[in-house]
N, C-alpha and C positions, 0 to 999 in steps of 0.2 A: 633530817634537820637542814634549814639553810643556814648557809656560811655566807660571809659581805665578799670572802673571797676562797677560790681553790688552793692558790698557796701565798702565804706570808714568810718571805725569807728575810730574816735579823742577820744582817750586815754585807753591807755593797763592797765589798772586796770583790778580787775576779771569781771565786766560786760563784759566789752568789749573785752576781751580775749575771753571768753566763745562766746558771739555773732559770732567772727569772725571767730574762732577757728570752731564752727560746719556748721557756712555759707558756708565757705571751702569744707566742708566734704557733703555740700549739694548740691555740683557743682559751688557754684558760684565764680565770681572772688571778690578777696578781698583784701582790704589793712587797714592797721592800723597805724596810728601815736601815738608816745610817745616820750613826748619833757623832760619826766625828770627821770623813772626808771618803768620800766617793775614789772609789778605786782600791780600798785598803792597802795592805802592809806595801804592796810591791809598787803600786805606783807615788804613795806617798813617801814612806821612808824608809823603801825595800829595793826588789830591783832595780828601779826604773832610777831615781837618782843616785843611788849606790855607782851604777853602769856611766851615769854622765862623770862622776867624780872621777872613776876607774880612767876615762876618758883625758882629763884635766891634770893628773896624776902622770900620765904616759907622754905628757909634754916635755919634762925632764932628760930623759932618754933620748930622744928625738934630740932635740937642740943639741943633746952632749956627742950624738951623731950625726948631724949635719957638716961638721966642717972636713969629714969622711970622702964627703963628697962635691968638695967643691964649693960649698955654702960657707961664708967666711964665718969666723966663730962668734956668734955675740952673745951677752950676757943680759937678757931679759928678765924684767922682774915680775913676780906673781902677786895676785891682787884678792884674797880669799872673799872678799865680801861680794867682788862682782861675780866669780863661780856661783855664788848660793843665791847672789841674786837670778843671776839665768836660770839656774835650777829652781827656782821659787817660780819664774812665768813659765816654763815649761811644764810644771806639774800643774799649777792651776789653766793651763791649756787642755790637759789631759783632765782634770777632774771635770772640765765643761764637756768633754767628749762623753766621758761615761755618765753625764747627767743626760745628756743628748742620746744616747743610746737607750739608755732606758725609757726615758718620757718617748721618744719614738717608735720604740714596741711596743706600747698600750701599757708601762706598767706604772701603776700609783706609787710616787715616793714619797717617803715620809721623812725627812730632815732631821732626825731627834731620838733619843735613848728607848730602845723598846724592852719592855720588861712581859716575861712569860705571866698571867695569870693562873691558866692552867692549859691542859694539854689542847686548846682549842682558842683561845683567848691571847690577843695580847696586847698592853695599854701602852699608849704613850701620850704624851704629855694631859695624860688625864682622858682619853680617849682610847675607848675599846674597839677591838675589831675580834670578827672571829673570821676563823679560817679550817678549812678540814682538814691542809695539811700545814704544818710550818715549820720550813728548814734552818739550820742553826749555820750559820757561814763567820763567826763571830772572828775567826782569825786568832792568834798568839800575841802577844806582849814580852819584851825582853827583863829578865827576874837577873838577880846580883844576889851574890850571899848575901848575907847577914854578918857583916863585920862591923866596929867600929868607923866611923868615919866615912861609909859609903853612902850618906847624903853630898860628899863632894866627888863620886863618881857621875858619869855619863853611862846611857846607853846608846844605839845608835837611834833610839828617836830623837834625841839631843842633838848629836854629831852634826847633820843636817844643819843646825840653823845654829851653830857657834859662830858669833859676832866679829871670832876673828882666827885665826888658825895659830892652835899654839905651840908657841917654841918647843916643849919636850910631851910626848904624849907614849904613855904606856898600856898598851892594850892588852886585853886579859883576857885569856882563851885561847880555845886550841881549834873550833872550827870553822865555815869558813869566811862568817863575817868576822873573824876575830882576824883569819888571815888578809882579808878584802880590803879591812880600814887599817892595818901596818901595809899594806904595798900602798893605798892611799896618803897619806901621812906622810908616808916617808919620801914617796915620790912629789908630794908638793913643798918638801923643804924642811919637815919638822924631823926632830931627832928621836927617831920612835925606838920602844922596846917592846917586845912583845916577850909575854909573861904566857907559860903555858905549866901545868901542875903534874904532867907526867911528861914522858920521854919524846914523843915526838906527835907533832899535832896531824889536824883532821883522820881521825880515825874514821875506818872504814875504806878508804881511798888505797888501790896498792903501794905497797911498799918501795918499791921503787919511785915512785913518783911523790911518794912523802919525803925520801931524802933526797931525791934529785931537787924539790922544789925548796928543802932547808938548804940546799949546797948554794942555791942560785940567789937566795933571799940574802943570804950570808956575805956574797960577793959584793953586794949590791952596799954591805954594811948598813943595814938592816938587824940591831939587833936581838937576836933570839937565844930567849932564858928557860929553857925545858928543866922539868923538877923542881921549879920556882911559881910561889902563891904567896899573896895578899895578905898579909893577919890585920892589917891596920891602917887606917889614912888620916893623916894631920894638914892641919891647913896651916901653914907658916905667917908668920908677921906680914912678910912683904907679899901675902895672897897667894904663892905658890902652894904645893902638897907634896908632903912626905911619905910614901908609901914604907913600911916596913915589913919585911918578906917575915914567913914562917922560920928559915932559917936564921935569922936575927941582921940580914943587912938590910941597908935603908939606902932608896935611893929619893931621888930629888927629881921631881914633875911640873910639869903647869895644867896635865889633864892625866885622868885614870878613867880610860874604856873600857868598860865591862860588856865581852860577848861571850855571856857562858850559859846560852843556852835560853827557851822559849819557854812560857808558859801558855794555856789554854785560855783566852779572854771570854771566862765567865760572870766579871764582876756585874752585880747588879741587872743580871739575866731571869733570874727569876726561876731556878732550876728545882729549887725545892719547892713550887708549884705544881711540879709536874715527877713522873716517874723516872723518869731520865737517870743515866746510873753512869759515874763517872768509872774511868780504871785504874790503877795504881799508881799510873803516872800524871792521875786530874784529867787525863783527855777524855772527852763523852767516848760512853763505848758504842760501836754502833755495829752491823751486819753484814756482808757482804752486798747488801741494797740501800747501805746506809741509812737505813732505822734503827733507833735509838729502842730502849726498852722501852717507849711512849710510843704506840704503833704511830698516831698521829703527828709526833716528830721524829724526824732526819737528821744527820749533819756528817759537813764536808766540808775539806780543808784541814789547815794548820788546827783547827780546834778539837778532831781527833786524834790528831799523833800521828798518822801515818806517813807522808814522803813530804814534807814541809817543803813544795815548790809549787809556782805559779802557775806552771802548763799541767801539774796533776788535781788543781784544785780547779781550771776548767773543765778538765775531763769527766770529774766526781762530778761538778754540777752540771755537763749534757748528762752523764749517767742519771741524775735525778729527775729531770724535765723530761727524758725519754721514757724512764720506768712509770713516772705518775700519768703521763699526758701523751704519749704515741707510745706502747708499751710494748708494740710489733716489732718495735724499730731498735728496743733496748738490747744490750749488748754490758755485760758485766767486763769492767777496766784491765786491763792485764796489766798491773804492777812491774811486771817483769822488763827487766831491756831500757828501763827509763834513764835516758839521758842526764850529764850533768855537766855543770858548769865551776869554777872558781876563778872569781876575775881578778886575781891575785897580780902582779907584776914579776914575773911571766905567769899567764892566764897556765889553767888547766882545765882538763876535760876527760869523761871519761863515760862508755857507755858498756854496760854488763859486767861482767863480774871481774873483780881482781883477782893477781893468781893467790892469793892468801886465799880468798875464799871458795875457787873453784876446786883448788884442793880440801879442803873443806866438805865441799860435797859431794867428794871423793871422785873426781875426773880425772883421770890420768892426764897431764898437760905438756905440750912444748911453749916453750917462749922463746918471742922472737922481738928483740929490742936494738935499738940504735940510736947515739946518744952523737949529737952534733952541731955545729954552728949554722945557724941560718943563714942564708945565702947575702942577705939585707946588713946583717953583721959584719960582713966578710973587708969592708974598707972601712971597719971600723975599729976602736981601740976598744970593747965591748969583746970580754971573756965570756959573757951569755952561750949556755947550749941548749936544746931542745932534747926533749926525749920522745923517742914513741913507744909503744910496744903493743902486742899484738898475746892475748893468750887462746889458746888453741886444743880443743880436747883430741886427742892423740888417734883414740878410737873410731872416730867418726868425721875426724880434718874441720868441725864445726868453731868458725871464730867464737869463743865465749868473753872473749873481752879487748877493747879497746881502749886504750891510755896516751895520755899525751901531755906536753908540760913544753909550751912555747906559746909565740904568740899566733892570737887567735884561732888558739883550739879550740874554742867554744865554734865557730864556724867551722869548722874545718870536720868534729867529730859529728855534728848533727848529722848530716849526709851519709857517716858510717851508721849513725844509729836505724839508718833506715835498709842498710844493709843486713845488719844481723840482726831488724826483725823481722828479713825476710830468709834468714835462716844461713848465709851467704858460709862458705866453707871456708878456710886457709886458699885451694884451688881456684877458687871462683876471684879471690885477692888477687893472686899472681896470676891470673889471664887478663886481668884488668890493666888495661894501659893508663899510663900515669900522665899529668899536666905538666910539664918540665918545662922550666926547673919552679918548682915549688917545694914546700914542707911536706903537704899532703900526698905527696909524691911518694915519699918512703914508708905508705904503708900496701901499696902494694909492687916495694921494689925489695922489700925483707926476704930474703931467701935460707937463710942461716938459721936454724935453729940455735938460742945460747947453747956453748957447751956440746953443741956439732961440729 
């Protein structure tokens, strides 16, 4: 049978970019549809301005430590509309990149809503095409309970383009955009709470570095409501909102953030055209070669559930452009070891496993942790500490994890992540000479085992 093309990938996020982008380059014919902005979640209202805000945000700080050093003290004011304006030409700088990327690897793009016909078909704006394969890149969308009054909440595709930054903002959630836009917020001047429904937030991340980073959010007066949730929201006379908790108190807002969590963006995809089989949690289910029960479709990214980050959903789509189109060259993604980030104010970071979870998987562990003032801090009136810690299987001296809670540990931990996935021991740390004086310095000056 002929196809108009080898592959048709539904939505130019970075998976799908990247998929069709090297598809291209691997001879085959290609197209891509995008019904609402080139780049998806992370360069529109995901990483990429989230990271400038986090930026904008750490102004604060700065100025309250400058006269530390010498810089006389002044009192600067902040201008919220010109942040989002910058941030508004800088994305659309970047949406013109990845339209340029793509038209410049040979691929056909389609500007507009694409809908599945069936497992070979797909139409858009009243035009079909067929295809022998086509990949699903659709991305997630931010979901809010269902309570009363949550047409006057925000998500964070909102957040982005509020007209003005408001005086009281209560954000809801415990991961870690919930934690990203309370260190945002707060550090541009607004009186934030952050509202979380169990005991202490981002779960999955160690233990230690959950309470080191609530001790530090704390200081900063920042405040944090654990065991506290939403039953209700009121819009008062004078345009504010009342939110009232489950436990019966009410506090008083000008904004309610809702980040609890992603859904799979399959509206108006066309899935019940095709065999394609959702899982329990709505994510397509898909294979270790990301084939869907539709041999003829795929999909990667946020829109199966698996590691909701932007460097794993380029890698999912070289994995699909290598398996369809140079299939010598394909190489199944190793999950394991993947880096992370939280660009909270102080950032955290953290690559393999926490020691919650290595014992878990039953590894005998030492930990080795140290908890201190940055150097940068030190002529400052700034009680800020950093943490690191190191967890280490006992058996075999093999680093299994790396943790960190200061600034710029998102830089600082990527460089470890390339260490233990090259397998690097506790010994291979402590032979390693250190950049002094730095942060990164103390993780291979740890010699102590806790509790040694």
């Amino acid at each position: 049978m002929s196809f108009d093309f080898d592959l048709f990938v539904i939505g130019a996020g970075s998976g799908g970019v990247r998929a069709a982008r090297f598809s291209a380059g691997f001879g085959a014919r290609v197209a891509i549809a995008e019904s609402r902005y080139l780049g998806g979640t992370c360069v529109n209202v995901g990483c990429v301005p989230k990271k400038l805000l986090v930026y904008g945000a750490h102004f604060s700080d700065d100025f309250a430590h400058a006269p530390g050093f010498g810089w006389e003290a002044v009192h600067p004011g902040f201008d919220w509309p010109t942040l989002v304006a910058n941030k508004n030409r800088e994305i659309q700088r970047l949406n013109e990149v990845y339209r340029g990327l793509l038209v410049n690897s040979g691929v056909t793009l389609f500007e507009g809503h694409a809908t599945l016909c069936d497992a070979h078909t797909v139409s858009i704006a009243g035009q079909r095409f067929s295809a022998a394969n086509i990949l699903l890149a659709t991305g997630s969308w931010p979901q809010m309970p269902d309570i009363p009054g949550k047409e006057y909440a925000i998500t964070s595709n909102e957040a982005f383009f509020l007209k003005e930054l408001p005086r009281r903002v209560l954000v809801v959630g415990g991961g870690y955009i919930a934690v990203e836009f309370a260190s945002i917020f707060h550090g541009l001047g607004a009186q934030t709470t952050l509202l979380y429904r169990r005991e202490l937030f981002l779960r999955g991340f160690d233990r230690s570095v959950r309470e080191h980073l609530r001790d530090e959010l704390s200081k900063k007066g920042l405040s944090l409501q654990f065991n506290a949730d939403i039953a209700r929201i009121d819009k008062q006379a004078d345009g504010s909102l009342a939110a009232t908790l489950k436990d019966g108190r009410m506090l008083g807002t000008d904004c309610v953030f809702y980040a609890t969590g992603r859904r799979a963006m399959l509206d108006g995809l066309g899935l019940e055209n095709t065999a394609v089989e959702l899982d329990e949690n709505g994510f397509i289910e898909v294979d270790d070669e990301y084939r869907t029960t539709e041999p003829s479709l795929r999909a990667i990214g946020d829109v199966i559930g698996r590691v909701a980050l932007t460097p794993v959903a380029l890698a999912e789509g070289m994995a699909v452009a290598r398996r369809l189109f140079r299939p010598e060259e394909y190489r199944p993604l190793d999950y394991a070891l993947i880096p992370t980030a939280v660009f909270s104010l102080p950032n955290i970071a953290m690559v393999g496993l926490s020691e919650e979870e290595a014992v878990r998987r039953g590894h005998r562990v030492m930990l080795f942790e140290s908890r201190f003032r940055p150097l940068q801090l030190t002529l400052t009136g700034s009680q800020e500490r950093a943490l690191i810690k190191l967890v280490v299987d006992v058996d075999n001296d093999r680093v299994l994890g790396c943790h960190m809670v200061g600034p710029e540990a998102g830089e600082i931990l990527q460089g470890l992540a390339v260490a233990l996935k090259a397998g690097a021991t506790k010994a291979v740390f402590d032979e390693t000479l250190g950049i002094h004086p730095t942060m990164a310095e103390e993780f291979v000056t740890l010699r102590t085992p806790l509790g040694g």
